[in-house]
N, C-alpha and C positions, 0 to 999 in steps of 0.2 A: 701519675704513677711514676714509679724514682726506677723504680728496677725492671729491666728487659728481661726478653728471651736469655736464659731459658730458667731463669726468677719466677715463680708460679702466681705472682699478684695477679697478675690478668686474669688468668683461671681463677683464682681464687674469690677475686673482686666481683667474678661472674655467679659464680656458684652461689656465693653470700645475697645478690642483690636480689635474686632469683629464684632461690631458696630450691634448692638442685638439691638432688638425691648424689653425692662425686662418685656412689657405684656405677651410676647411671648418664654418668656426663662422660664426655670422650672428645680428646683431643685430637684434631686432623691435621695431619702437615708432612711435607716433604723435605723437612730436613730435619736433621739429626737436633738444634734448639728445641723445634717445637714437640718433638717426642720429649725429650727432659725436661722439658715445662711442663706436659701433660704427667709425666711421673714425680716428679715432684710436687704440684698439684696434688695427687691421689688418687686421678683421674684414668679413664682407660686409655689407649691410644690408639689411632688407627695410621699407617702409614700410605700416605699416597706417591707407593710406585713409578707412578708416571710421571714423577717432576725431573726437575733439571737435576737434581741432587745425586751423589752415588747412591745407588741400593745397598750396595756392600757397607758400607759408614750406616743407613736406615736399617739393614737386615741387621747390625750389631748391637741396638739401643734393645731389640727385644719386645716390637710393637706389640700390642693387644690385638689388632689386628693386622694384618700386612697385604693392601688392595693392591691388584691391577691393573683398575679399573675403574673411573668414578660410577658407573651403575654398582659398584658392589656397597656403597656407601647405604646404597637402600635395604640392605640384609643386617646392616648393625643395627 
C-alpha cells in the first residue's frame, strides 16, 4: 500500500477483500487521521475519547460516533 493515513486504501482494501456492507463498517481511532480515513473511506466513524489525542481536534472531524469509553464500542 503507497498511501497512509488519512488516504482511505486501507479501509478500502479491507471492505473489497471482505466484501463489507461500507454502511456497515466503522472506522475506530483516536486521532483526527483515522477519523478522515474512515470518511473518506465512506465509512462510519467512531472516536475513541480516551486516547492521547486532543478531543477538541477529535470532537471537530464530526465522528459518527463519539466514545468514552471502550465498553461503549459494544452498542455500535
Amino acid at each position: 500500500m503507497d498511501n497512509y493515513k488519512p488516504a482511505p486504501d486501507g479501509i478500502l482494501k479491507l471492505v473489497d477483500k471482505y466484501q463489507l456492507d461500507k454502511q456497515q463498517a466503522v472506522m475506530i481511532g483516536d486521532a483526527v487521521f483515522d477519523l478522515q480515513m474512515g470518511k473518506r473511506a465512506g465509512v462510519n466513524t467512531a472516536a475513541a475519547g480516551w486516547g492521547a489525542y486532543d478531543i477538541h481536534a477529535i470532537k471537530a472531524e464530526r465522528p459518527t460516533y463519539l466514545l468514552d469509553q471502550p465498553q461503549q464500542l459494544l452498542n455500535i
